[in-house]
C-alpha positions as CSV (number, residue, x, y, z in Angstrom):
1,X,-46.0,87.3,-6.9
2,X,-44.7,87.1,-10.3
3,X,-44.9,85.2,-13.6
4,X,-41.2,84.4,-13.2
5,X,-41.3,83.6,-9.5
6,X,-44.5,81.2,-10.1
7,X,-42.4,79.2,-13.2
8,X,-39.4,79.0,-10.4
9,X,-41.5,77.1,-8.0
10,X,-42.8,74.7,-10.4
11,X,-39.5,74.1,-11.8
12,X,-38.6,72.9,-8.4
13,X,-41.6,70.8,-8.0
14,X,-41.1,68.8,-10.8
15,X,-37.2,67.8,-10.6
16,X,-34.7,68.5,-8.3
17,X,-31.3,69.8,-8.8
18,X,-29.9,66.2,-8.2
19,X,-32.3,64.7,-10.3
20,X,-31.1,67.0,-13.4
21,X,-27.5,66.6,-13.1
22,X,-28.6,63.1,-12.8
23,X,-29.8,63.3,-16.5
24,X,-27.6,65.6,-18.1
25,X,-25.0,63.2,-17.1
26,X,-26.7,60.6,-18.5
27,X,-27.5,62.2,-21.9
28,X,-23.5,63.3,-22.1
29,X,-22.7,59.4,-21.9
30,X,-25.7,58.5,-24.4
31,X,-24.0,61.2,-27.0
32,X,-21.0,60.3,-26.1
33,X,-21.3,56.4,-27.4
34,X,-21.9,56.5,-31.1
35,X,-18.3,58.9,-31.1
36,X,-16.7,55.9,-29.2
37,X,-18.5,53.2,-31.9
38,X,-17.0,55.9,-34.5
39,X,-13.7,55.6,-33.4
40,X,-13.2,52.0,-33.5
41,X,-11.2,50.8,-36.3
42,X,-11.2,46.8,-37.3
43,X,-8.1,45.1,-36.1
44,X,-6.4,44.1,-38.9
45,X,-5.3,40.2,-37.8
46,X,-2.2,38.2,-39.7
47,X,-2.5,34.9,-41.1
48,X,-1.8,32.3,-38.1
49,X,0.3,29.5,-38.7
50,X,0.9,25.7,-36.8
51,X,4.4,24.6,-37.9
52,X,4.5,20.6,-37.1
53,X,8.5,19.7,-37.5
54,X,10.3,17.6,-35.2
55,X,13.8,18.8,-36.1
56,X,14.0,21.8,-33.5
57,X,16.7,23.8,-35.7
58,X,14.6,23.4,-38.6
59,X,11.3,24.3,-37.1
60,X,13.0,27.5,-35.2
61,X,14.4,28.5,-38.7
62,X,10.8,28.3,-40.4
63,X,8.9,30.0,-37.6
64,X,11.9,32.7,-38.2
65,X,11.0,32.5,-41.6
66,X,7.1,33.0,-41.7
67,X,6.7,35.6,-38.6
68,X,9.4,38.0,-40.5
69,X,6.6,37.8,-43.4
70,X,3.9,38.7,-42.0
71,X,2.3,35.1,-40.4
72,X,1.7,34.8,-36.6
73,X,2.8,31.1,-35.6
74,X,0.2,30.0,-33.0
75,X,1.8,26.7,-32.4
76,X,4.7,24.7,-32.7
77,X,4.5,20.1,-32.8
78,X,7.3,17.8,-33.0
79,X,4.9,14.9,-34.3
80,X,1.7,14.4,-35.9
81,X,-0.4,14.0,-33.2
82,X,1.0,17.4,-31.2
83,X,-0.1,19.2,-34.8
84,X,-3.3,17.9,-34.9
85,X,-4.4,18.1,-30.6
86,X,-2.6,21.8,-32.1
87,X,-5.0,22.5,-35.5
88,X,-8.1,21.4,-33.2
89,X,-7.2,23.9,-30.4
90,X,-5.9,26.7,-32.2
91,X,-7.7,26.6,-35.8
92,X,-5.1,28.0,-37.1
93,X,-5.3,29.6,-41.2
94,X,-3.1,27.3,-42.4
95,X,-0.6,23.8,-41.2
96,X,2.8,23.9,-42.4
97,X,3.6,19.6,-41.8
98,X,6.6,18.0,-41.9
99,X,6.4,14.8,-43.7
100,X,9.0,12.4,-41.1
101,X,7.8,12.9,-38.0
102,X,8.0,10.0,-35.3
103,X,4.5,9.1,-33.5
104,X,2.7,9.6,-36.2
105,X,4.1,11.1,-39.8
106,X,2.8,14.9,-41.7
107,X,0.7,12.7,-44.6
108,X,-1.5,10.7,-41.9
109,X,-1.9,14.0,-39.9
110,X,-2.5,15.6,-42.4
111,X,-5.0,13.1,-43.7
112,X,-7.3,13.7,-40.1
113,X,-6.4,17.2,-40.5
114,X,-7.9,17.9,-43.9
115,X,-11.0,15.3,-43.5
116,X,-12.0,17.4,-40.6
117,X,-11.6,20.4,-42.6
118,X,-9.6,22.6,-39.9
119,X,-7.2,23.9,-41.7
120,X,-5.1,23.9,-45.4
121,X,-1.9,22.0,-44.9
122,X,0.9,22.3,-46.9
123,X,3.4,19.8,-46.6
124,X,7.2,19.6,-46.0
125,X,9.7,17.9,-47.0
126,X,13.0,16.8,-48.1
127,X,12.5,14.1,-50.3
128,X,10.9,14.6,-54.2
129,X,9.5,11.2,-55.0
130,X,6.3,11.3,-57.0
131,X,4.9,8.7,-54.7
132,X,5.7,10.8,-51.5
133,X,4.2,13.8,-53.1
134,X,1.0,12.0,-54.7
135,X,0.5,10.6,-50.7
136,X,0.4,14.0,-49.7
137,X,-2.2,15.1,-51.7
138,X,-4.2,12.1,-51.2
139,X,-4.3,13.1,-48.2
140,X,-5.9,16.1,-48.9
141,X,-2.5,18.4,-48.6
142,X,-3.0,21.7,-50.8
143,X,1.0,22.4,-51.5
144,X,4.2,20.5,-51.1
145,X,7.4,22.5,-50.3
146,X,10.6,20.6,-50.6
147,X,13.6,21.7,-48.0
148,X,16.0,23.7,-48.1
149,X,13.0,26.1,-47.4
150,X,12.7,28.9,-49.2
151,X,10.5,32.5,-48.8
152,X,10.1,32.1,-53.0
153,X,8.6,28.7,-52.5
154,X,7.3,28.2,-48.8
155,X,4.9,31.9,-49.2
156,X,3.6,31.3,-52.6
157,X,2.2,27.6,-51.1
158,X,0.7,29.2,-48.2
159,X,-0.7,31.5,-50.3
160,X,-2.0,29.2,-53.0
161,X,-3.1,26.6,-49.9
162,X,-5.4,28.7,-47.8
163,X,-6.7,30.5,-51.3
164,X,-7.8,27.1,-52.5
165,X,-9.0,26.2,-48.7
166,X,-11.3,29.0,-48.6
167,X,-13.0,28.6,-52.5
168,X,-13.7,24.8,-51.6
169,X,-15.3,26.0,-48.4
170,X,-17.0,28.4,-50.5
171,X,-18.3,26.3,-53.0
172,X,-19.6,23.3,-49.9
173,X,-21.4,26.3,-48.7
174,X,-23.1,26.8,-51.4
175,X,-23.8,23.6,-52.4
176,X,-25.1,23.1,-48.6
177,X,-27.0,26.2,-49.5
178,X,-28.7,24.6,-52.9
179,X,-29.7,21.6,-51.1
180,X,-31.7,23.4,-48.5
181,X,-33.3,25.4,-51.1
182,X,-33.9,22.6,-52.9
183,X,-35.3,20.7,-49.7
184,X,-37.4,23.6,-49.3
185,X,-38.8,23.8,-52.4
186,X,-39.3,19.8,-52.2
187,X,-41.3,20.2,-48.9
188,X,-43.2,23.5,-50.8
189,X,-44.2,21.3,-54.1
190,X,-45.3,18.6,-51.5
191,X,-47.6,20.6,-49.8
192,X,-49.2,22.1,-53.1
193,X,-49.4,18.7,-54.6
194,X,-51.4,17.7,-51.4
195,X,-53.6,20.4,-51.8
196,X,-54.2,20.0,-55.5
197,X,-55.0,16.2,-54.4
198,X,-57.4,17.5,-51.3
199,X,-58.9,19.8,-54.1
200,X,-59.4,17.2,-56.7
201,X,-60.9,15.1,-53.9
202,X,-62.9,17.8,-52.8
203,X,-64.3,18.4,-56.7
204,X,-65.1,14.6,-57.1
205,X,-67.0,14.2,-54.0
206,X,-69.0,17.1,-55.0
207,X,-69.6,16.6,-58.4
208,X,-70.8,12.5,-56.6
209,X,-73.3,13.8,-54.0
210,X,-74.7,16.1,-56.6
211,X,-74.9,13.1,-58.9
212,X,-76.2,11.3,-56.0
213,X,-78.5,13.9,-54.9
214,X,-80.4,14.4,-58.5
215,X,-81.2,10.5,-58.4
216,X,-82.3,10.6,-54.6
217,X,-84.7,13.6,-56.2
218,X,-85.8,12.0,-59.7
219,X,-86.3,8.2,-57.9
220,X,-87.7,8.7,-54.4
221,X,-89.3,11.9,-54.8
222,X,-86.7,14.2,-52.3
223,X,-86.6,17.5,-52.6
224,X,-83.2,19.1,-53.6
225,X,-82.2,20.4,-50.2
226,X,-84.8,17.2,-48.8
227,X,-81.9,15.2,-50.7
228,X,-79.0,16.9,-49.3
229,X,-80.3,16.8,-46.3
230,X,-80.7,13.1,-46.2
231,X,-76.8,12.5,-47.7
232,X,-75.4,14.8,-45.0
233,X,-77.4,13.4,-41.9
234,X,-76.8,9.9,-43.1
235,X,-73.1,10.5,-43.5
236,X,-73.1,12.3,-39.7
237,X,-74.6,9.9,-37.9
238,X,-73.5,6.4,-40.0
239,X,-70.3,7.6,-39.9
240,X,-69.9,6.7,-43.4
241,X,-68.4,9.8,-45.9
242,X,-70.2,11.7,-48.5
243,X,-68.2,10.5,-51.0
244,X,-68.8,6.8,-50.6
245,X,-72.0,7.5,-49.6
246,X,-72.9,9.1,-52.9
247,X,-71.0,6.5,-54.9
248,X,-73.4,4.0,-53.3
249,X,-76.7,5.6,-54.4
250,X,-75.5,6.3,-57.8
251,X,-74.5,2.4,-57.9
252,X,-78.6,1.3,-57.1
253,X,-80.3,4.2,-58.6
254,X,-78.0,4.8,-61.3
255,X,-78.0,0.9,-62.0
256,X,-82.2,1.5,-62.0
257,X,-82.0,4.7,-64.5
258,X,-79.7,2.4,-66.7
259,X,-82.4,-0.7,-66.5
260,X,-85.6,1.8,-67.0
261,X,-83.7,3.1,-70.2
């Protein structure tokens, strides 16, 4: 019998023909996944809009407007509360609100709107009075766009209202992120300062029973280890600590080296 013929058999021994076709398929999928992860581009995603106006013409005209620029309108309210049950669902990139609305007008939408922090809103409408425009922003509007709507106003304030939307998110962030470094660092100068006191404790007692301890050896004749000894037996079974232990001989004996001088 052969060298060749003996390898043969072993070969077949070990693994069957199945049973390799069973892992070369498996290694073909296993190479074949990183090419697939390779391959896979990010999906670029366009801004998505809520357009809250209860004038139908006027709403179909603005949707028009935005998805011919570029914005994806998610959702579509005739009155307040339709644009917020709308924001909550969809969290949309940005709320274009009509100021009249029946139900419930744009500004107090906007107002639960904004103090949830779903969304920018900019705000629509056909009137200019300062008062009107100062209510909007009260209510925490980012931009105002007054109708006729135009692409040279209406894009520039979406632009401007979900910039300024995502710095302030940006900057609660980090000022969520300070205060839990800062509540960290709190709890971390706790600790040490608790340890500095368990140290300082720690060095007083010490510097006490050795006090303590040289009296117990100079006025009733203990040994130095007799003495400590004595204070940490005492202190075990009395149940009384070291520290006030100590303090107490040093008060009589100490008192007695005081009198004898």
């Amino acid at each position: 019998m052969t060298l060749e013929h003996n390898e043969q058999e072993h070969e077949q021994e070990v693994l069957t023909e199945e049973e390799l076709d069973d892992i070369a398929q498996q290694a073909e999928g296993a190479a074949s996944e990183p090419q697939a992860q390779d391959d896979a581009q990010p999906e670029h995603t366009n801004p998505t809009v809520v357009v809250a106006e209860d004038e139908s013409v006027n709403r179909m005209d603005l949707v028009a407007m935005l998805e011919d620029n570029g914005y994806d309108v998610v959702g579509q309210a005739a009155n307040g509360e339709e644009a917020i049950a709308l924001t909550r669902e969809l969290r949309p990139d940005v709320v274009c609100m009509d100021v009249k609305m029946p139900h419930m007008d744009g500004i107090t939408a906007a107002g639960v709107i904004c103090d949830e922090n779903i969304a920018p809103v900019v705000m629509l409408t056909a009137f200019s009075q300062t008062d009107l425009v100062k209510q909007a922003i009260g209510a925490g509007a980012m931009a105002y766009v007054t109708k006729p709507y135009e692409e040279s106003k209406l894009l520039p304030a979406l632009a401007v209202a979900m910039g300024r939307f995502a710095e302030i998110n940006d900057l609660l962030d980090s000022v969520e992120r300070n205060e839990t470094e800062l509540q960290a660092t709190q709890e971390k100068l706790k600790d040490a300062e608790e340890k500095l006191k368990k140290t300082q404790d720690t060095l007083e007692e010490r510097k006490l029973v050795d006090r303590a301890k040289g009296l117990l050896m100079d006025k009733a004749n203990f040994s130095e280890q007799g003495a400590f000894r004595w204070i940490q037996k005492t202190s075990m079974d009395q149940r009384i600590p070291k520290k006030r232990l100590a303090m107490a001989i040093i008060e009589k004996y100490g008192d007695d080296a005081a009198n004898d001088d």
